[in-house]
FIVO-237128 format. One record per residue (C-alpha): residue in three letters; x, y, z. Coordinates in steps of 0.02 Angstrom, whole numbers, padded with zeros to 5 digits, always signed. Layout:
! FIVO-237128
ALAXYZ...
! end
This chain:
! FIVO-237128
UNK-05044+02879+02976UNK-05045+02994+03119UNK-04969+03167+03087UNK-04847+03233+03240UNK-04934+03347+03340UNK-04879+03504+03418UNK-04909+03422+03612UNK-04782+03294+03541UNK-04613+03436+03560UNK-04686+03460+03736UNK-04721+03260+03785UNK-04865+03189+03873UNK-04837+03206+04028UNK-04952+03155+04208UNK-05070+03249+04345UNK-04907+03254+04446UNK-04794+03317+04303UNK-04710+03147+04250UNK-04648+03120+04086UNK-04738+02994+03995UNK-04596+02921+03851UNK-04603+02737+03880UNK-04766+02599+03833UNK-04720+02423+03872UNK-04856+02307+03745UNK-04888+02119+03791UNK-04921+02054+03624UNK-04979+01868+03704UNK-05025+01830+03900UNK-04955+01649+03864UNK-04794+01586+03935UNK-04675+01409+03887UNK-04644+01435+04081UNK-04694+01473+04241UNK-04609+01546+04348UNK-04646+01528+04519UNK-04671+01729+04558UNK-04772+01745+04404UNK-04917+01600+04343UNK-04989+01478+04495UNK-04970+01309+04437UNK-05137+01245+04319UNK-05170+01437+04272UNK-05277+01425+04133UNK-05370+01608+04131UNK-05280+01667+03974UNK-05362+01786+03851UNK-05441+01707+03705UNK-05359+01762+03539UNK-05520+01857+03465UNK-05494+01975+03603UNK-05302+02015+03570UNK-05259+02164+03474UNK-05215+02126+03297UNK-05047+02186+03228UNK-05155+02318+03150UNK-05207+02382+03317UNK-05036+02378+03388UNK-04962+02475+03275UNK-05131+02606+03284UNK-05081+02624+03465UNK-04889+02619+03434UNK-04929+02764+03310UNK-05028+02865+03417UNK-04898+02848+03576UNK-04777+02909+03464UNK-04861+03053+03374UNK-04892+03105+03562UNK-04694+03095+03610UNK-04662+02940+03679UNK-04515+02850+03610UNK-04477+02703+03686UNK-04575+02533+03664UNK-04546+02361+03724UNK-04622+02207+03677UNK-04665+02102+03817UNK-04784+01952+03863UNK-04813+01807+03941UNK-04688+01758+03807UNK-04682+01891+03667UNK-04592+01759+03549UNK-04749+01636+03555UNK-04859+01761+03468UNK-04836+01715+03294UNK-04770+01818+03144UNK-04685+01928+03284UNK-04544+01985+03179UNK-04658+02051+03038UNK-04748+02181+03205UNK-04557+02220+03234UNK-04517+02280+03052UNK-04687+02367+03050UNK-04669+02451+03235UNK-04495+02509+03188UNK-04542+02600+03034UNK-04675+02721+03107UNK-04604+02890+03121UNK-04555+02945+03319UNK-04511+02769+03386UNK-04337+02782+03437UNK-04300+02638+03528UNK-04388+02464+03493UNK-04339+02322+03609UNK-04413+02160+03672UNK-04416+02053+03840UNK-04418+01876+03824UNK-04379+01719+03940UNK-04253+01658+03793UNK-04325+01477+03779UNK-04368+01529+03601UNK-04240+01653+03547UNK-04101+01545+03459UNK-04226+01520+03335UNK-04292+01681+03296UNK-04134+01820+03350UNK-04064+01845+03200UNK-04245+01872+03115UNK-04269+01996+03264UNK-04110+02093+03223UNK-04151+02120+03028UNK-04337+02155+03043UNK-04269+02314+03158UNK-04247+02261+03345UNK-04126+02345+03444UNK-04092+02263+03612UNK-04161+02136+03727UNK-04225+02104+03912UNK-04200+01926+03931UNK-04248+01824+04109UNK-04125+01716+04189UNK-04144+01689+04377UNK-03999+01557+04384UNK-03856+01472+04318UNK-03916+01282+04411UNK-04028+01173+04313UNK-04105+01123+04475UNK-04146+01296+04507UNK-04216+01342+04358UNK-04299+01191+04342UNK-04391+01241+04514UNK-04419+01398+04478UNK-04477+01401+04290UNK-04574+01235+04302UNK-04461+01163+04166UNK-04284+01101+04095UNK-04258+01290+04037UNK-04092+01335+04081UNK-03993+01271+03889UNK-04125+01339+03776UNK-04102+01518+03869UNK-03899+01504+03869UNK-03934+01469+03675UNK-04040+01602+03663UNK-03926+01721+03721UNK-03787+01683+03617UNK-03884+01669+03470UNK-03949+01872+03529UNK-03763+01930+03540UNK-03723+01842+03352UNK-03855+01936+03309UNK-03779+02091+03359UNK-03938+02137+03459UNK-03863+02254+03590UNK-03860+02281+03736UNK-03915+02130+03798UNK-03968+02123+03994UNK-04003+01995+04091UNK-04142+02003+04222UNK-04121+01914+04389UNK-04277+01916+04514UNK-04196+01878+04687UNK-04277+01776+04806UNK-04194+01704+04970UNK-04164+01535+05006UNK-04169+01511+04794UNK-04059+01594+04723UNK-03973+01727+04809UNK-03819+01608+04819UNK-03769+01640+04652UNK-03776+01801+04629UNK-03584+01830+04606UNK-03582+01686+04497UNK-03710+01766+04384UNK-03620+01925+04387UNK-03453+01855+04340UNK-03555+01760+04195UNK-03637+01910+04127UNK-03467+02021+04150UNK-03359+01884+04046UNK-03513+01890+03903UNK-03533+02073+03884UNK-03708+02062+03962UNK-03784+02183+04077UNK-03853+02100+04240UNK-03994+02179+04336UNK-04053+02115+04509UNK-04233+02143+04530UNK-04329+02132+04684UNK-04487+02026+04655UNK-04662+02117+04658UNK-04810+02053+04752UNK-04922+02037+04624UNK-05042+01904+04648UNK-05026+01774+04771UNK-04910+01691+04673UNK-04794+01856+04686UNK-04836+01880+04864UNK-04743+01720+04922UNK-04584+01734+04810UNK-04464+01734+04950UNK-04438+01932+04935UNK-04248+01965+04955UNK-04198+02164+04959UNK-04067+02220+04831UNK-03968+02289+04989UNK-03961+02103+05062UNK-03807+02080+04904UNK-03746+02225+04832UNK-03613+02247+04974UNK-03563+02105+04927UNK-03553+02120+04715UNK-03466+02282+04758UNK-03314+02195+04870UNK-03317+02034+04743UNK-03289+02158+04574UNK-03248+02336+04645UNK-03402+02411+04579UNK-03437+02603+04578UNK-03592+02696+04551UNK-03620+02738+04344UNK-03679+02888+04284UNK-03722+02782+04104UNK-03894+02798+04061UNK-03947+02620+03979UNK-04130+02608+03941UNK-04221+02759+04037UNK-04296+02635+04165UNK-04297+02627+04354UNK-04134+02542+04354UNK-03986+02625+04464UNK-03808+02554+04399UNK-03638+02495+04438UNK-03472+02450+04345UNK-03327+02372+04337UNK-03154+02459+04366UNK-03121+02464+04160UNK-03295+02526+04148UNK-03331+02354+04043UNK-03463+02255+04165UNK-03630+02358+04195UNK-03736+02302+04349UNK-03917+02396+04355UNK-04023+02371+04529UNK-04207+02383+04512UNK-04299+02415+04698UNK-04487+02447+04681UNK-04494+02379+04869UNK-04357+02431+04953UNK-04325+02609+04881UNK-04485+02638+04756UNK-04458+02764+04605UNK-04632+02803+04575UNK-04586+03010+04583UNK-04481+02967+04425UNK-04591+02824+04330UNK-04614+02864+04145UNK-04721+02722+04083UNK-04872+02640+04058UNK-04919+02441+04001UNK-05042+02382+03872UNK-05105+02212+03890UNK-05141+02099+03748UNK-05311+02137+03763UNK-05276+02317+03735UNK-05305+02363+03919UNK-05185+02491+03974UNK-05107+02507+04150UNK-05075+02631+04204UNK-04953+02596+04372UNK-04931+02398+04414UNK-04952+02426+04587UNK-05159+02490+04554UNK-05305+02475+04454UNK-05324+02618+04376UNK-05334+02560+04184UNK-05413+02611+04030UNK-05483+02468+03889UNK-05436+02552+03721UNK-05497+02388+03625UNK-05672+02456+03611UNK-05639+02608+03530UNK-05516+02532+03403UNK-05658+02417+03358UNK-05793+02537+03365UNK-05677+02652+03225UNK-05633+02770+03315UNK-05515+02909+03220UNK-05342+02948+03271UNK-05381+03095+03368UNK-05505+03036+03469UNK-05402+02879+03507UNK-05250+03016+03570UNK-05390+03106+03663UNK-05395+02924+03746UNK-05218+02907+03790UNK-05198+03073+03865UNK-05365+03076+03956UNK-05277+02899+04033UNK-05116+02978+04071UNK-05185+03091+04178UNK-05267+02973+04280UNK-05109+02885+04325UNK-05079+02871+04505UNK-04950+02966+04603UNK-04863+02788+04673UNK-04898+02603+04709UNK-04953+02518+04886UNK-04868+02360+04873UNK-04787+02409+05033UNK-04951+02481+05117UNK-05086+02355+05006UNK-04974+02216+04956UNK-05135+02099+04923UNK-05234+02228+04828UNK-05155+02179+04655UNK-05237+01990+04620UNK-05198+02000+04417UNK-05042+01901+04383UNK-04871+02005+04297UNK-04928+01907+04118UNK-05081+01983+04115UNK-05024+02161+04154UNK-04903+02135+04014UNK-04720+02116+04089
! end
């Protein structure tokens, strides 16, 4: 086990000064879906299992993040909840000493089955996708008859007491920014947290997702439920957010188009293949697979991680460059 290190009081922290606290780790690159600002239909380049990191890798990473100061780690995928065994990585992540905050993104398809397994094995809260309320819609957008299994999913996450819950909503026009309201009033009656998310042009799949600016419906959201801006800090992402009169409904906005946050970003991404990436928007990246495999010791795999962090790029060009980033959002790792 890696012991805390003195650098860990002072964080890790970028060439520009920015906090590092936050790893998101795809533990799969597969998906049940595919969602049509994600996977191109017929996508078949997925990672072959030899090359994934074993649980026993994750948590070598996990332990070395944390023994550097980060706190915060999400699962994410493709679908985190088709790698198998996933709430035996959850009860092992959440016992190493310096995670703090343990949570998990998922598309729900899969989660009234394994929530409550979630909850006990140490899982805090979840990121769940859920672009509309229509069956048509989310039939054409997620390739497939998804829209009951999520619903079940996340009612089967708030029996489970995982909390909070949000509920991400990529907007694209002419799709679904018609039912916005409706999904607010949904998530406000539920006790979920909505966030509207403008989609990313990341591969050409992202690239012609009917990009819709936040600005295009908040006006709106805020006549329709009197929202006002919230000083409430829920998650320490980029997410800016609103609520209800009684303070009940939250509403977070997420604009890496519109109104980027890259002078505040705090986090990196690991891949599956135990690539990390280090801003979604560029290439810089650093394969930490290798030196796991070649046995590398725990201070030489820190060395690793900070030697990355400082490589991490002051911002994206999605606005400048928006066909420079050809890997798909699965296998960046959410």
């Amino acid at each position: 086990m890696i012991e805390p290190r003195t650098m860990a009081t002072a964080g890790l922290h970028d060439a520009y000064g920015r906090r590092i606290d936050y790893l998101r780790l795809s533990v799969t690159d597969r998906c049940d879906l595919r969602c049509s600002y994600c996977l191109p239909k017929g996508f078949d380049g997925y990672a072959e299992p030899e090359d994934w990191l074993t649980f026993d890798e994750i948590a070598r990473v996990v332990a070395a993040f944390a023994s550097l100061g980060v706190q915060r780690f999400r699962l994410t995928g493709g679908e985190p909840l088709m790698r198998r065994r996933l709430p035996s990585l959850v009860e092992r992540l959440s016992a190493i000493d310096g995670v703090r905050d343990l949570s998990l993104s998922t598309n729900g398809t899969q989660l009234a089955r394994h929530a409550a397994a979630l909850r006990q094995a140490g899982l805090t809260r979840l990121n769940v996708s859920l672009d509309s309320l229509d069956k048509g819609c989310m039939r054409e957008v997620t390739g497939r008859d998804s829209l009951d299994a999520v619903i079940a999913g996340l009612m089967a996450g708030k029996a489970a007491g995982l909390a909070p819950i949000k509920l991400n909503m990529v907007l694209m026009r002419g799709v679904n920014d018609g039912e916005v309201e409706r999904m607010a009033a949904f998530c406000f009656e539920h006790g979920f947290i909505l966030r509207l998310i403008e989609v990313m042009p990341m591969g050409e799949r992202g690239r012609n997702a009917h990009y819709l600016p936040v600005s295009a419906v908040l006006p709106g959201l805020i006549a329709r439920f009197g929202l006002a801006p919230s000083a409430r800090e829920l998650g320490g992402g980029p997410a800016r957010y609103w609520q209800t009169p009684d303070g009940q409904g939250q509403l977070g906005v997420i604009t890496p188009i519109s109104q980027h946050f890259c002078a505040t970003c705090n986090r990196v991404r690991l891949s599956v293949e135990g690539t990390l990436y280090l801003c979604l928007g560029q290439e810089d990246k650093v394969a930490l697979r290798p030196l796991l495999r070649a046995g590398c010791d725990d201070a030489e795999l820190c060395a690793a991680i900070v030697a990355a962090i400082r490589r991490k790029p002051e911002k994206h060009h999605f606005v400048e460059a928006p066909a420079k980033i050809v890997r798909f959002m699965s296998q960046t790792g959410g």
